[in-house]
Phi, psi and omega in degrees: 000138199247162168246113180261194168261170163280129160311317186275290165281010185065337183319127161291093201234146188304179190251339163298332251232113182301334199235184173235164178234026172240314214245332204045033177277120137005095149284027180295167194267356187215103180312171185281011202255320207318147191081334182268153153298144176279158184271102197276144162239011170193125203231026170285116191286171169302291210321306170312304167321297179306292171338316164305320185270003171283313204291316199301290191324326162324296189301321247234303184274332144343286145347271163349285197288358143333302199269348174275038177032065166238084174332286178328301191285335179278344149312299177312309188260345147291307175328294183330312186258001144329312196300306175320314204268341171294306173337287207297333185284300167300329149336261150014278160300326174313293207284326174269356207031000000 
């Protein structure tokens, strides 16, 4: 019988011992995840990302031309890039859930 450490507590333990008895960590030899698929939890391509950052930037020059006094143009590329970033955000959630 050998004394090993707990991954977890430090703790000093046979090497037979299914448990740590200070921590209750696992001694199995092979954690449980091994084997399994990893699990993706957001699968939104670049292409969409970018399409976003088209819309801000849209918005963004909108802006601008707002404080250089063009109105019209500043409607026109904010709508616009409202449009762009709803687009891409559906897009998106369609193709990816």
């Amino acid at each position: 019988m050998a004394l090993i450490k707990c991954p977890e507590c430090g703790r000093e333990i046979s090497d037979k011992a299914e448990a740590c008895p200070g921590c209750a960590c696992p001694m199995s030899a092979e954690p449980d995840y091994v084997g399994r698929e990893a699990q993706t939890t957001e699968k939104t391509s670049k292409e969409w990302k970018t399409g976003q950052l088209v819309g801000g930037g849209f918005i963004i020059v909108g802006l601008l031309s707002l404080s250089s006094g063009a109105a019209e143009g500043c409607v026109v590329f904010c709508l616009l890039g409202v449009a762009i970033i709803i687009g891409c955000k559906t897009a998106a959630w369609w193709y990816h859930g």
